[in-house]
C-alpha positions in Angstrom: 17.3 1.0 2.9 17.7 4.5 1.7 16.1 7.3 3.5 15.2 10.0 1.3 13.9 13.5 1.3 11.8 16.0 0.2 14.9 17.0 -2.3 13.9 13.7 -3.5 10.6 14.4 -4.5 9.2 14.9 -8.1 6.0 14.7 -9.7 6.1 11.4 -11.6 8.9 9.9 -9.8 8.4 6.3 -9.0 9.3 4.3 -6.3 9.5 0.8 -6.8 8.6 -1.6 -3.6 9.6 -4.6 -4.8 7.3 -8.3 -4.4 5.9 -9.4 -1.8 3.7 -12.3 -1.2 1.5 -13.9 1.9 1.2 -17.3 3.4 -2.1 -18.6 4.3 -0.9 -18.2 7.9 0.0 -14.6 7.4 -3.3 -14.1 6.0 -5.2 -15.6 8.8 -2.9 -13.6 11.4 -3.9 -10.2 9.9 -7.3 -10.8 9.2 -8.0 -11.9 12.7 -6.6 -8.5 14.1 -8.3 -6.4 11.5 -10.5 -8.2 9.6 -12.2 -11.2 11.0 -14.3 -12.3 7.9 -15.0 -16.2 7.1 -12.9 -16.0 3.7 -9.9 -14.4 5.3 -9.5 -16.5 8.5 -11.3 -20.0 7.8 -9.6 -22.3 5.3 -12.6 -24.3 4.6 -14.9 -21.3 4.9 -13.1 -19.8 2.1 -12.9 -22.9 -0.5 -16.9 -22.4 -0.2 -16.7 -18.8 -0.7 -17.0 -17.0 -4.4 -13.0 -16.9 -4.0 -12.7 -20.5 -4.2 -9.6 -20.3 -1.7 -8.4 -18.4 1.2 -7.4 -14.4 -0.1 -6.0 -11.3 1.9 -7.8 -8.2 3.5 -8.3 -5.5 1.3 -5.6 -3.2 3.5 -3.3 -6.0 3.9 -0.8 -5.5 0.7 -0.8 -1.7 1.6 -0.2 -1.4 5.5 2.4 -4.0 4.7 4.2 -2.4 2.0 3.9 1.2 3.6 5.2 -0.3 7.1 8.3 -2.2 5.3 9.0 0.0 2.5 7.4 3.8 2.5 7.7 4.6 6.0 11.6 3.3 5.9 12.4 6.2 3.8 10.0 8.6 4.1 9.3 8.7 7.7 11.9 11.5 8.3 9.5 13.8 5.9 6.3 13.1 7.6 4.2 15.7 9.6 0.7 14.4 8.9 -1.3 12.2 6.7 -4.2 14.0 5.3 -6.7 11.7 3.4 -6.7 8.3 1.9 -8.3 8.5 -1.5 -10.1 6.0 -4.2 -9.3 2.7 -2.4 -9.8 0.1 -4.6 -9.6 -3.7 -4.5 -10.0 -4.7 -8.1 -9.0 -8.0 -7.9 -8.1 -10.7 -4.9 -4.6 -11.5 -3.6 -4.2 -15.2 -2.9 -2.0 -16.9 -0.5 1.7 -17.2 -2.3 0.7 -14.6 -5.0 2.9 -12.1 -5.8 2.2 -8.7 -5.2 4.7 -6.3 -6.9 4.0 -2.9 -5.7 5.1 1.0 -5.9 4.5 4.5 -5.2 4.0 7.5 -7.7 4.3 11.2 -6.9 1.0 12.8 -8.3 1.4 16.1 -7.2 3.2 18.4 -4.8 2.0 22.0 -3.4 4.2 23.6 -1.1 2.6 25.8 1.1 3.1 29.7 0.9 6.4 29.4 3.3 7.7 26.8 1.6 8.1 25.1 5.1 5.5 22.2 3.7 4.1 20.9 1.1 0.9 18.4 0.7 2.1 15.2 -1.4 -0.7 13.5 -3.8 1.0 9.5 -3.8 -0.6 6.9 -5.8 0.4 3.5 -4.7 -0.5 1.1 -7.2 -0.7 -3.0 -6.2 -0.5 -5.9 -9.4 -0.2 -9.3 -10.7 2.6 -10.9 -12.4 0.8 -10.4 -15.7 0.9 -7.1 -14.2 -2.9 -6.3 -13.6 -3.8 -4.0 -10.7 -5.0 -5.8 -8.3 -5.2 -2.7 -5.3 -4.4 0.8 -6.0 -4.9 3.9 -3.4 -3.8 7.8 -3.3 -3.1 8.7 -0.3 -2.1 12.5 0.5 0.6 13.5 2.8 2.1 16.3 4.4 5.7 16.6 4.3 8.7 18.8 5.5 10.5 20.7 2.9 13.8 20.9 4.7 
């Protein structure tokens, strides 16, 4: 996987992340660490829920997709993350759905140096019929050179 830089950077550019999907035991793994709740981590529980089946944590697509794919080629930029903004879980991932995901430069302002600059990203989560499913800005603070 490419690392990239801040000479990288553009507002608008989009990085693609690829598909991912989860098994019902991934599911159940992550929830248990980080989100224990009946339609997350009990099979049975979650057929009687108003999912109708077992479905992911709300941060699962994201921390997975920012561990595997952003922080790969970004990490090198990093100083700081700032805020996490507008979380939103519009629809639910299922077990064995797939999740096609990517990253958009909103903004960039470097800082009076031009040592920095604060990085507005917009990750955005969907379907196949491509409907958002999750979608997130999260603002980071990254090394110019």
């Amino acid at each position: 996987m490419e690392k990239l830089f801040f000479k990288d950077f553009a507002i608008g550019k989009k990085f693609d992340f690829g598909v991912t999907s989860f098994t019902e035991d991934e599911i159940i793994a992550f929830a248990k660490l980080f989100d224990p709740l009946d339609f997350h981590i009990d099979r049975e529980a979650a057929k009687k829920s108003y999912f109708r089946a077992l479905i992911a944590s709300g941060p699962h697509c994201f921390n997975f997709v920012h561990r595997t794919q952003w922080i790969p080629r970004f990490k090198d930029t990093v100083i700081a993350g700032m805020e996490v903004n507008h979380w939103k879980f519009i629809k639910p991932v299922y077990a064995n759905m797939n999740v096609h995901s990517s990253a958009t430069i909103l903004d960039i302002k470097p800082n009076p140096e031009n040592t920095f600059a604060s990085v507005t990203w917009l990750y955005e989560f969907k379907n196949d019929a491509g409907e958002l499913v999750q979608t997130l800005e999260m603002v980071i603070l990254h090394k110019i050179s």
